[in-house]
C-alpha positions as CSV (number, residue, x, y, z in Angstrom):
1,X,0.0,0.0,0.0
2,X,1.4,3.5,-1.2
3,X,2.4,5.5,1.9
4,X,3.1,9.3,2.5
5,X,5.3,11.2,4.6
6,X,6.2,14.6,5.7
7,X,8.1,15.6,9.5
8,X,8.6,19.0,10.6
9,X,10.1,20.5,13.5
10,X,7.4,23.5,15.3
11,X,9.3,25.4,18.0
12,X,6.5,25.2,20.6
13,X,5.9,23.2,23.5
14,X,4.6,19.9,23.0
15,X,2.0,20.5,25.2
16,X,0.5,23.9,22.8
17,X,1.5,21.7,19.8
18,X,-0.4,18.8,21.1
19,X,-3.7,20.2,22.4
20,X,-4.1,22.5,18.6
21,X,-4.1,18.9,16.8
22,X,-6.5,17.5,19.1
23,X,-9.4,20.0,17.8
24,X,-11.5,20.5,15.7
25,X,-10.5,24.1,15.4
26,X,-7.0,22.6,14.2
27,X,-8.2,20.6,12.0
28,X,-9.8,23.5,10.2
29,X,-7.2,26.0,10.5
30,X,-4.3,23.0,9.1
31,X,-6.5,22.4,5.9
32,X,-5.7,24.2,3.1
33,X,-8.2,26.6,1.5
34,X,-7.9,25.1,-1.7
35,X,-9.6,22.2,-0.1
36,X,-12.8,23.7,0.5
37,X,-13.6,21.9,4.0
38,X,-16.5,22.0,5.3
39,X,-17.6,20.6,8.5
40,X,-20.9,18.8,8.5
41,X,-20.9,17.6,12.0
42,X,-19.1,16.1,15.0
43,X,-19.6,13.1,17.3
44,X,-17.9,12.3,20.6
45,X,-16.8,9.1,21.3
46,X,-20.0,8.9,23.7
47,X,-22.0,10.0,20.8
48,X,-22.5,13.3,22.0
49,X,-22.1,16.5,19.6
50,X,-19.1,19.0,19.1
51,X,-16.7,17.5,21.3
52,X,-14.1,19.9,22.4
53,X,-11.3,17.4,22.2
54,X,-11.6,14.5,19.6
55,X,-10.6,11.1,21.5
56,X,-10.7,7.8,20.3
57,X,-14.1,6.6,18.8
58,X,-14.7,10.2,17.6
59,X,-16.3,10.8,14.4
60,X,-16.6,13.6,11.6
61,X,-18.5,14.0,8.8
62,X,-16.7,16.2,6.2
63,X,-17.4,17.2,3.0
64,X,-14.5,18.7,0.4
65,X,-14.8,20.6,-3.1
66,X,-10.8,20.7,-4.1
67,X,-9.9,23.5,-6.2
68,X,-13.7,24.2,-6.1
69,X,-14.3,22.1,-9.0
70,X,-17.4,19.0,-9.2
71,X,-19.3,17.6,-6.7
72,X,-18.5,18.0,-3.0
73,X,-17.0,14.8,-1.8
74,X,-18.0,13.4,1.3
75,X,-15.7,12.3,3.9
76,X,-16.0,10.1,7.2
77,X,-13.4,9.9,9.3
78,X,-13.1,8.2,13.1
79,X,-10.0,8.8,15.4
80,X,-9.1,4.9,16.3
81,X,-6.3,5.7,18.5
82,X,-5.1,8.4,20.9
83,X,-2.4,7.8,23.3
84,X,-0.1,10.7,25.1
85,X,2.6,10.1,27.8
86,X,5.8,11.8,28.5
87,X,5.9,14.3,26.3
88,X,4.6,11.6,23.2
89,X,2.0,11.7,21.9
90,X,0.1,10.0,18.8
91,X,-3.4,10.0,17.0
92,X,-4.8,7.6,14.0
93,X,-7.7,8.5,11.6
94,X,-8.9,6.0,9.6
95,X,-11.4,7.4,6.6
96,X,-14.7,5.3,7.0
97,X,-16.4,6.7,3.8
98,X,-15.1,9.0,1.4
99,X,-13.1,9.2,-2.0
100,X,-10.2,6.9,-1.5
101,X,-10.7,3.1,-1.0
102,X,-8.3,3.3,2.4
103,X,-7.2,6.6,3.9
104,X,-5.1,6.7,8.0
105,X,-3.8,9.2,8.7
106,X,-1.2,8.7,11.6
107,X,-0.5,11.9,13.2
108,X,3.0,11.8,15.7
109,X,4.2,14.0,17.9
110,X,7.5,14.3,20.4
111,X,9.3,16.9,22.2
112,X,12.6,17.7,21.5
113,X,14.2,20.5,23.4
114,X,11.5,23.6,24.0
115,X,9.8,21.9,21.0
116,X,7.9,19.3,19.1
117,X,8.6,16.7,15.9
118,X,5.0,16.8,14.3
119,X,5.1,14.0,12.0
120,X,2.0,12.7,9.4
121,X,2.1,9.5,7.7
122,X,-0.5,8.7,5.4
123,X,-1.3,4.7,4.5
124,X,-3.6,5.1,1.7
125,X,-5.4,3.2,-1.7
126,X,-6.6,4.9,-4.4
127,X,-10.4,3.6,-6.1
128,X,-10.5,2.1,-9.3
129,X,-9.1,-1.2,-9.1
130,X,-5.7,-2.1,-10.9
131,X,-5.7,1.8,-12.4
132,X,-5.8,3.3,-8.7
133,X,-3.1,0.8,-7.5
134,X,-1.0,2.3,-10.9
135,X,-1.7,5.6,-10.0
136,X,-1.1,5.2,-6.7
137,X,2.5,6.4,-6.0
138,X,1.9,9.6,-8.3
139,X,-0.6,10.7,-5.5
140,X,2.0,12.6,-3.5
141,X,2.1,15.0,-5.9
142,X,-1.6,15.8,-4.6
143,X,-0.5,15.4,-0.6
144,X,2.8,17.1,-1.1
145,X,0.7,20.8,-0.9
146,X,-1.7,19.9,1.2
147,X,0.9,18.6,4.3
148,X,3.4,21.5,3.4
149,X,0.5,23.8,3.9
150,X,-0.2,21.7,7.0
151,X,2.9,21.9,8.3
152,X,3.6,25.6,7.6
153,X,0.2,26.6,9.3
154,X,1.3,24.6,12.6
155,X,4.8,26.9,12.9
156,X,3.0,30.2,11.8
157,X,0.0,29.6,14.8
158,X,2.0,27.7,17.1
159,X,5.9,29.2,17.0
């Protein structure tokens, strides 16, 4: 399965670095314009609404418009891991409905000095069959924006 990857290094406490990935607010401000998010809604882990931080078993129903062009693409994703100890920390969404055939999105974090490693690594298969499993290493040039956008955000906010 094709994987991407991207590391930066945020001067911020892991602790500030941290808590901004773990909202829905981050999520928001590290997606790229071009990308058209829109948030349709939220679901705790408990099922309620809006969570403040989103934990394991959380859920959130996106829809996208890339570049603004076609339909808006809808997009399901559920956090299916969160662990944080000693200035570690580590969160896994896995796409339950949307445009690729498998999307998780492992999102690592450590401290190193007064600040943080933010790493992403993206496990994903394209649709389509034998054509999407062709196409599937040229998608990077698609990510390679989108996480340098992410990454860029996360220093300008954060540093």
């Amino acid at each position: 399965m094709p994987t991407f990857e991207r590391e930066t290094y945020v001067r911020a406490p892991f602790e500030d670095v941290w808590r901004f990935h773990s909202t829905l607010d981050g999520l928001e401000a590290l997606t790229p314009r071009f990308m058209n998010l829109r948030v349709e809604s939220t679901r705790g882990s408990d099922g309620e609404p809006d969570p403040d931080v989103l934990e394991a078993g959380a859920e959130a129903d996106l829809t996208v418009r890339p570049g603004g062009a076609g339909p808006r693409q809808r997009w399901t994703t559920r956090i299916i891991e969160r662990t944080e100890e000693d200035g570690a920390g580590l969160f896994r969404d896995e796409m339950i409905d949307g445009p690729f055939r498998r999307w998780v999105h492992t999102h690592s974090f450590y401290a190193d000095g007064g600040g943080t490693h933010v790493r992403d690594r993206v496990e994903y298969q394209l649709p389509f069959g034998d054509l999407g499993r062709l196409a599937g290493p040229f998608a990077v040039v698609g990510f390679e924006p989108m996480f340098q956008y992410r990454h860029r955000e996360t220093r300008r906010r954060l540093e």
